[in-house]
C-alpha positions as CSV (number, residue, x, y, z in Angstrom):
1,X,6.4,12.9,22.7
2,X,5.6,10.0,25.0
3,X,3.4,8.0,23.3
4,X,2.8,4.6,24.8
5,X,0.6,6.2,27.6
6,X,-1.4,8.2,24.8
7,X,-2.0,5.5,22.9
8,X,-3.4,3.4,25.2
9,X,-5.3,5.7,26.9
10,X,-7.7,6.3,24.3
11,X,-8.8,2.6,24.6
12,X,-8.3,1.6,28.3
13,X,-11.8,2.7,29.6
14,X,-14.6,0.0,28.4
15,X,-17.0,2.8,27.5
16,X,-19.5,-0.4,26.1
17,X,-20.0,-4.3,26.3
18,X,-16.4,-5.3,24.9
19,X,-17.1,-6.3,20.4
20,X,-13.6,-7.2,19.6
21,X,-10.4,-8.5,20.9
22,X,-7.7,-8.7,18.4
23,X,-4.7,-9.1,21.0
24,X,-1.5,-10.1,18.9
25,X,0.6,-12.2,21.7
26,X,3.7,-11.1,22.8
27,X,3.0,-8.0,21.5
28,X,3.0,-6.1,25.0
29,X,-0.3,-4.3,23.1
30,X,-3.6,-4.9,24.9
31,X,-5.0,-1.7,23.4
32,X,-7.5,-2.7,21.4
33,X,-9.2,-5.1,24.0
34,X,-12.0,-2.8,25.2
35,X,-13.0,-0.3,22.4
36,X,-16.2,0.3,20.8
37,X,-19.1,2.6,21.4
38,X,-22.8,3.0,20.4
39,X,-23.3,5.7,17.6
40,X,-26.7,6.3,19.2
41,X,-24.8,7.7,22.6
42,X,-22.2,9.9,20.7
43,X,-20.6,9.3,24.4
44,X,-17.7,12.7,24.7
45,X,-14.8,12.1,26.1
46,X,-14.8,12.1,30.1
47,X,-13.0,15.3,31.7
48,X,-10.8,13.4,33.5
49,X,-9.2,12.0,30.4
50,X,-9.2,15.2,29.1
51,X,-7.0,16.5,31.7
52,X,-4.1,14.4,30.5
53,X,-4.2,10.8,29.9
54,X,-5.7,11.3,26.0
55,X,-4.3,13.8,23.5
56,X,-6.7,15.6,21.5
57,X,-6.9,16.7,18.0
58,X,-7.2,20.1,18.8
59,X,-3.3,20.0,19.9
60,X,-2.3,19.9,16.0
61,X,-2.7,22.5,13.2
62,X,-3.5,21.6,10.3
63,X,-2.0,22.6,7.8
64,X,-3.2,21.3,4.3
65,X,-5.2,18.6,2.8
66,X,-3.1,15.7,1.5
67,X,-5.3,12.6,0.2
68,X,-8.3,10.6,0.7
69,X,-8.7,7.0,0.7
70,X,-11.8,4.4,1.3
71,X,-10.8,4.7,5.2
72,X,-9.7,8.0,5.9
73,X,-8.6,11.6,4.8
74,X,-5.4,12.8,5.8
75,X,-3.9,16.2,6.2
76,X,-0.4,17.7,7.0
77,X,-0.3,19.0,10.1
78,X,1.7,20.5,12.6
79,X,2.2,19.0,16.9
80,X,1.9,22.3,18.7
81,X,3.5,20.9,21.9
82,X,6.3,20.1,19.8
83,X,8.9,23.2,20.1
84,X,10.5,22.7,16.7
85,X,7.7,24.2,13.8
86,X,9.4,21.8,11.7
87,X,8.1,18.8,13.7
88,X,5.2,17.9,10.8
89,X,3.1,14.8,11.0
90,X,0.6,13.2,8.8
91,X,-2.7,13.1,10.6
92,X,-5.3,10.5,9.0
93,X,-8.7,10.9,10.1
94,X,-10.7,7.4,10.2
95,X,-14.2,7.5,8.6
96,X,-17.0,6.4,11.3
97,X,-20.2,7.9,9.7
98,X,-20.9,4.3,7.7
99,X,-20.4,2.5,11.4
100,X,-23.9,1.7,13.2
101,X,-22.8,-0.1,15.5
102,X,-19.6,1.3,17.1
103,X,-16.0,1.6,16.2
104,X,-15.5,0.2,12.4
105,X,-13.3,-3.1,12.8
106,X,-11.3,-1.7,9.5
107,X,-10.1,1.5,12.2
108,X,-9.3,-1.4,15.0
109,X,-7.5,-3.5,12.5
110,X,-5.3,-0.7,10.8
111,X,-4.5,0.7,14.3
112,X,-3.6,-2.7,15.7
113,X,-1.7,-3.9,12.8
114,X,0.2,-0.3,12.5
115,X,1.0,-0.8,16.7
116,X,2.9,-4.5,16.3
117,X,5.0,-3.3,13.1
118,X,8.4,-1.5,13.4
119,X,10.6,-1.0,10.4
120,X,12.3,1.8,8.0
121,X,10.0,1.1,5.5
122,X,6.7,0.6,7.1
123,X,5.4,3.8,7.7
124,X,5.2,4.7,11.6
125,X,2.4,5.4,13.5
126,X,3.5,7.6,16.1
127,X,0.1,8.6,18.6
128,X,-3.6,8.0,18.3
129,X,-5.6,11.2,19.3
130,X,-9.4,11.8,19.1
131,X,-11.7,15.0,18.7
132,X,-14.3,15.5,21.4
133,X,-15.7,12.2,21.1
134,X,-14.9,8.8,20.8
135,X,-16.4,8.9,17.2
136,X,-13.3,11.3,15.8
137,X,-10.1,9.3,16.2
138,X,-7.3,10.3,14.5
139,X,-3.9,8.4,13.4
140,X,-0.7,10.8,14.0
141,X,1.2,9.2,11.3
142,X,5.3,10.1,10.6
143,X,5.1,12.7,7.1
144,X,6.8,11.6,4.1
145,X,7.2,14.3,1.3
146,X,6.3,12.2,-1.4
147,X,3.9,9.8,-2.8
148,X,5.1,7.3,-5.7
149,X,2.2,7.9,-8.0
150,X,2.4,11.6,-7.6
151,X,6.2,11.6,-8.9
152,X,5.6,9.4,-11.6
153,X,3.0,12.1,-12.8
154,X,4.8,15.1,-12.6
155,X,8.7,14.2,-12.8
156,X,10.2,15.6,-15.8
157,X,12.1,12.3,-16.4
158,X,11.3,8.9,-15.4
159,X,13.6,7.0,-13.0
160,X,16.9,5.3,-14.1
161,X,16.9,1.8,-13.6
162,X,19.3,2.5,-10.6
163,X,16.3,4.5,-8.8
164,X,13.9,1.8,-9.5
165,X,16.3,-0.6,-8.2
166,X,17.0,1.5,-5.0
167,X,12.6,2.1,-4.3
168,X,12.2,-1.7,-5.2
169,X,14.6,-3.1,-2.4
170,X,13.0,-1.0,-0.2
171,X,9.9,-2.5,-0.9
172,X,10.6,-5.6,-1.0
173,X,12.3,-5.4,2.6
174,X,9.4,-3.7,3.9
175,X,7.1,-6.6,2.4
176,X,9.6,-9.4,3.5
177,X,9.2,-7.9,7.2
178,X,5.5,-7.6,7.1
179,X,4.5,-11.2,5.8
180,X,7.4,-12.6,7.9
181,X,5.3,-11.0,10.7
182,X,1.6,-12.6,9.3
183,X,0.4,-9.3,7.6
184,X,-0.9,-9.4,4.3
185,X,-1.1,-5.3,3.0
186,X,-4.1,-6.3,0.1
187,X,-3.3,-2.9,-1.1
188,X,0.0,-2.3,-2.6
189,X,0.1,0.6,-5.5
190,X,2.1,3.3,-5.9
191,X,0.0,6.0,-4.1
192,X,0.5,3.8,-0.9
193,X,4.4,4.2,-1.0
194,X,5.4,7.1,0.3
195,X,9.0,8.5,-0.1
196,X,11.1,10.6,2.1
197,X,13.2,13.8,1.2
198,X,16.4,10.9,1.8
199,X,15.1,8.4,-0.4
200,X,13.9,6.6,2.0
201,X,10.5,4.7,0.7
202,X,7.8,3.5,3.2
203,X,4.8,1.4,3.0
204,X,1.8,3.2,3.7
205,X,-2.0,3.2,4.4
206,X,-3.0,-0.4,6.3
207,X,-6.7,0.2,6.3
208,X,-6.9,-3.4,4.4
209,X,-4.2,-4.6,5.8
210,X,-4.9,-8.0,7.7
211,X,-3.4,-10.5,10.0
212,X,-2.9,-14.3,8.8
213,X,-2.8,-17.7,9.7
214,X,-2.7,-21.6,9.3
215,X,-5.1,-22.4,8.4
216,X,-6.2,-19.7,5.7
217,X,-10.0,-18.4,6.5
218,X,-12.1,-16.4,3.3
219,X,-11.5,-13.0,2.6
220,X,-13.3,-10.8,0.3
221,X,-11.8,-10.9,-2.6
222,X,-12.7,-7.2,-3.8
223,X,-9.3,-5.7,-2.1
224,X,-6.5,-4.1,-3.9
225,X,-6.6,-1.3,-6.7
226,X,-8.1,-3.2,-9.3
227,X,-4.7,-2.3,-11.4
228,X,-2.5,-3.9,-9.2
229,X,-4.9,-6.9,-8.2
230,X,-3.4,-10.8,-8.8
231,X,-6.2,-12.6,-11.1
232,X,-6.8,-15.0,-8.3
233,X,-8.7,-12.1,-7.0
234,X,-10.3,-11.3,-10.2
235,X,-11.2,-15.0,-10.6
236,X,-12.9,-14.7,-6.7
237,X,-10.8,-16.4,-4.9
238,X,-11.8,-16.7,-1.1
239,X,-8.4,-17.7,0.6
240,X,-5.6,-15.2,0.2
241,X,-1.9,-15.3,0.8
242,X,1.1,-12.8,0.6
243,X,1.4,-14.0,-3.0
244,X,-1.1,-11.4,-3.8
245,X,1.0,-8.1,-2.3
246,X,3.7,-9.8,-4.6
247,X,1.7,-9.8,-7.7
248,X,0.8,-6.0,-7.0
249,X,5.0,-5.2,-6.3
250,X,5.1,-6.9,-10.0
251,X,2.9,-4.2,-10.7
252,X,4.8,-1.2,-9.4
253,X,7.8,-3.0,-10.9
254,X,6.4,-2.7,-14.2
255,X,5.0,0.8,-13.8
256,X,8.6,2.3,-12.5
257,X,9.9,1.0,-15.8
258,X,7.5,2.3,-18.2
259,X,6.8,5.4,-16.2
260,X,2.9,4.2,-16.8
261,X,0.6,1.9,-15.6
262,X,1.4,-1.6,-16.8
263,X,-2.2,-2.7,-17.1
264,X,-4.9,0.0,-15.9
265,X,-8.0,-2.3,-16.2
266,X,-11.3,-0.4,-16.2
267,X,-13.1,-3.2,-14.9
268,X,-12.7,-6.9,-13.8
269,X,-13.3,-8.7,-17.1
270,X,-10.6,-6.0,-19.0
271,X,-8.2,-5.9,-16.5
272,X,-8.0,-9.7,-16.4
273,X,-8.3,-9.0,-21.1
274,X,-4.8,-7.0,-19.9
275,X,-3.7,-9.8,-17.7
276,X,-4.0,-12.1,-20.5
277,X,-2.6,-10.2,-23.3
278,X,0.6,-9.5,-21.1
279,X,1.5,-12.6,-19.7
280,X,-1.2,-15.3,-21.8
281,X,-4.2,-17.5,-21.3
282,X,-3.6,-19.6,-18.2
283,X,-4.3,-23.6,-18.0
284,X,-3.6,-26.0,-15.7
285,X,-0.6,-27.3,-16.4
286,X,1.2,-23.4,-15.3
287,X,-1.8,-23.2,-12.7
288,X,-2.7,-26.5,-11.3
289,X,-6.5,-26.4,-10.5
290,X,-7.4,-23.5,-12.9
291,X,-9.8,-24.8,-14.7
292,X,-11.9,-26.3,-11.7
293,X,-12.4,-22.2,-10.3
294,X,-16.1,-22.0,-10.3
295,X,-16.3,-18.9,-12.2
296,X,-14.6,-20.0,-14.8
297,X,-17.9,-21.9,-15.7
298,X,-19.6,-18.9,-16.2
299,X,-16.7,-16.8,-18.2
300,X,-14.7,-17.8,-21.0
301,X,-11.4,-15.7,-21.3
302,X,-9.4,-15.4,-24.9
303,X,-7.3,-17.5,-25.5
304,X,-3.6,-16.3,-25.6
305,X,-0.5,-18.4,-25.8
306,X,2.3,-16.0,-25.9
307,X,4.3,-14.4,-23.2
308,X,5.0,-10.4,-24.3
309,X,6.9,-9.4,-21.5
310,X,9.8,-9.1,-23.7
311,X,7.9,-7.5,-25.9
312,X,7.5,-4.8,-23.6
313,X,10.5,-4.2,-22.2
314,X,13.2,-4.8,-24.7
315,X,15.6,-3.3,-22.9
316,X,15.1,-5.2,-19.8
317,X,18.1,-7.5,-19.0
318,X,17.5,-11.4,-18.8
319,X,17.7,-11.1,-14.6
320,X,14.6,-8.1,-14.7
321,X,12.8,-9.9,-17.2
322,X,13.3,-13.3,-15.0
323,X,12.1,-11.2,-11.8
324,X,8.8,-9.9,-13.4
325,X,7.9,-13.3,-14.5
326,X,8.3,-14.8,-10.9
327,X,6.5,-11.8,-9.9
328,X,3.8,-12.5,-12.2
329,X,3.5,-16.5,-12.0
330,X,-0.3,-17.0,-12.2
331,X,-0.4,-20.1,-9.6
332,X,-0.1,-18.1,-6.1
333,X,1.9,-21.1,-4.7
334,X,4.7,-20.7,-6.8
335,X,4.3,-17.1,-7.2
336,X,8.3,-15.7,-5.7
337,X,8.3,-14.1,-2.5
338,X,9.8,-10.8,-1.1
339,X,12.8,-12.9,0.4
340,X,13.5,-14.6,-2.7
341,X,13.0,-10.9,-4.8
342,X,15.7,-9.8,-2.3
343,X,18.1,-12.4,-3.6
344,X,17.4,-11.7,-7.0
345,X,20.5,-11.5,-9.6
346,X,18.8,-8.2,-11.2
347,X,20.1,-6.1,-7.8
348,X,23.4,-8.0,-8.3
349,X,23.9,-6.7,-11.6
350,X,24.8,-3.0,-13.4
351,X,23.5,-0.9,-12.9
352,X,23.1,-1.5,-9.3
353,X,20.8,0.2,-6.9
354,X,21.9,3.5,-6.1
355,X,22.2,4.8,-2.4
356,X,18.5,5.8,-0.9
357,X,20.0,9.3,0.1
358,X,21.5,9.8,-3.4
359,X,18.0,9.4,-5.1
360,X,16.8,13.1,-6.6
361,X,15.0,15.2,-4.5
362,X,11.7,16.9,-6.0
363,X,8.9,19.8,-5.1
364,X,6.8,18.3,-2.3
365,X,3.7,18.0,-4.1
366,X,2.3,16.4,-0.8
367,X,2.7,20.0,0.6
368,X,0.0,21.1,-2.1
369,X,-3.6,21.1,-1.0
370,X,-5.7,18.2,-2.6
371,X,-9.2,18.4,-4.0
372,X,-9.5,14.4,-5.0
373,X,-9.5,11.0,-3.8
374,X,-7.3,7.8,-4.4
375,X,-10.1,6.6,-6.7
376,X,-10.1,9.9,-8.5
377,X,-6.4,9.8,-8.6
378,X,-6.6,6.5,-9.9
379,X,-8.9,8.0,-12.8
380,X,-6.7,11.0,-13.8
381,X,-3.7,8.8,-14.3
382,X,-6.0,6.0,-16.5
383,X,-6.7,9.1,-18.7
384,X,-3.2,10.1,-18.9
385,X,-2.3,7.0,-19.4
386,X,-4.1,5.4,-22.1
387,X,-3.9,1.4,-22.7
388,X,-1.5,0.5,-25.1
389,X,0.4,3.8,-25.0
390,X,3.7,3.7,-26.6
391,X,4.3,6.9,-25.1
392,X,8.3,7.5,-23.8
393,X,8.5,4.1,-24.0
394,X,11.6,4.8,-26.5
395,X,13.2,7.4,-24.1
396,X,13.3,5.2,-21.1
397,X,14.7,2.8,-23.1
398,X,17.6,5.2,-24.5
399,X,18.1,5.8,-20.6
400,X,18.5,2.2,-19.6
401,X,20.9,1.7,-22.1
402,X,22.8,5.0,-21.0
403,X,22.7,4.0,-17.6
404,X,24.1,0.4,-19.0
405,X,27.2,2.0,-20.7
406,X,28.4,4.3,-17.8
């Protein structure tokens, strides 16, 4: 498939006054330069692009539904120029309808962010293809078989510590490659990593996803699954740094484990309760500046002094136990990073991370038509998983202590 001239065919003709320019330098992309339409003209795609220089939806078959998120709905789907039938893609269809005024700059941002990032576990983008208007575009994405959050809900077993090892490297690498390249995800959680039938696990779904700088300019704060969001969020914080995809792959850590959410808040005031009775009441002498965040004038939290990660995780080894604690330091600035995770001792140590290809294979339950959204997703696996469930906590622990011995 050649790409590169499909890609940028879709935005090389200025079909309206030019509304954003997010050119990355040295990127050789100038895609995004000239894109954006009125919704009032509902402007079709001219023939003569039609008669090669812009693929068109209609070239793939879909084949089922596979998710929804805030930005998009994706489906499996087949290339029908491809000659292999087993060429499958994911095909993620942006939502426009909100959009008054043109392209939405979440679509240019996840397209130009996905365009300037290359690696194993970043999930590729492979073409950009539109219906028969400029208001249907369409992300032809590589397919993985497998979402994180759809395993841990209907494996049999929970992963050994080996597995989680294994998916947490992969992570990490693919979170040391995107900050070391000034892109913040802001919306890390289990049903946004997607694993290969090889093991192979890839970060997925950049529709929050942003680019970064010196100096750091406000963001809204309401990003990230409200499970997996870093309580500088919850406490409104306007400036954000990578230390906030690191607090959410503390999260994931900590769900692997326990094969269960570690703290599935139902709103912001109990998931920063969860927060707190987890990890205890912050000050300022672990978070310099705490007590000066203006919404803590408004809001008092319970006080908490105790740390219960041991509590936990009993089984946990001293290097796993130190790793979650970086993971979860409440002052960003001292929060560890994906480099330093990397280096940790608890990869270093048995059991070590087993091979990405040796990881178990399972039913592709991606391959299953869905009926629901993220957010309902998200819901189904709160009730499953009720707060302060003990629930196979005692048989993950027998296996980490199996998997200790051997």
């Amino acid at each position: 498939m050649d790409t590169s001239k499909s890609k940028q065919a879709i935005f090389k003709r200025s079909y309206s006054q030019p509304q954003y320019d997010d050119y990355v330098p040295n990127s050789g992309t100038h895609i995004l330069r000239s894109f954006s339409l009125s919704r009032s003209t509902a402007m079709e795609i001219p023939e003569e692009d039609m008669q090669g220089k812009c693929r068109m939806v209609t070239e793939f078959e879909k084949l089922n539904r596979i998710g929804e998120g805030t930005y998009g709905i994706v489906y499996r789907a087949r290339d029908t120029r491809e000659q292999d039938a087993d060429d499958i893609v994911a095909l993620k269809k942006m939502r426009m309808e909100k959009e008054e005024d043109g392209v939405p700059i979440s679509v240019l941002r996840e397209i130009n962010i996905l365009l300037n990032v290359t690696h194993p576990n970043i999930v590729q983008l492979k073409d950009v293809v539109v219906g028969k208007s400029l208001q249907s575009i369409f992300l032809v994405m590589e397919y993985c078989e497998q979402d994180l959050a759809s395993l841990l809900d209907n494996m049999q077993s929970p992963f050994t510590e080996s597995q989680v090892k294994c998916i947490m490297l992969q992570v990490f690498n693919g979170l040391k490659y995107l900050h070391k390249n000034f892109v913040v995800h802001r919306d890390l959680k289990v049903s946004n990593l997607l694993m290969t039938d090889k093991g192979c696990v890839k970060i997925a779904d950049f529709g929050l996803a942003r680019k970064y700088g010196l100096p750091l300019k406000p963001m809204t704060p309401k990003v990230v699954t409200l499970w997996y969001r870093a309580p500088e969020l919850l406490l409104h914080a306007k400036t954000q740094t990578t230390a906030i995809d690191m607090w959410a792959a503390g999260c994931i850590l900590g769900e692997l484990i326990s094969h269960k959410p570690l703290m599935p808040g139902q709103s912001d005031i109990h998931q920063l309760d969860l927060i707190i009775e987890l990890l205890g009441t912050p000050n300022d002498i672990i978070w310099p500046g705490f007590s000066s965040i203006p919404i803590l004038q408004k809001v008092n939290l319970r006080q908490q002094p105790y740390n219960n990660l041991k509590h936990i995780f009993p089984w946990l080894s001293a290097a796993g136990l130190r790793l979650l604690n970086f993971l979860f330091m409440y002052d960003p600035n001292k929060r560890i990073t994906a480099t330093e995770c990397l280096q940790s001792s608890y990869f270093k140590e048995a059991p070590l991370p087993c091979e990405p290809e040796l990881m178990p294979s399972f039913p592709q339950h991606r391959n299953i038509p869905k009926r629901y959204s993220s957010s309902d997703m998200d819901q189904s696996r709160l009730k499953s998983h009720s707060v302060g469930s003990d629930t196979n906590m005692s048989t993950i622990a027998s296996l980490f202590d199996e998997e200790k011995k051997v």
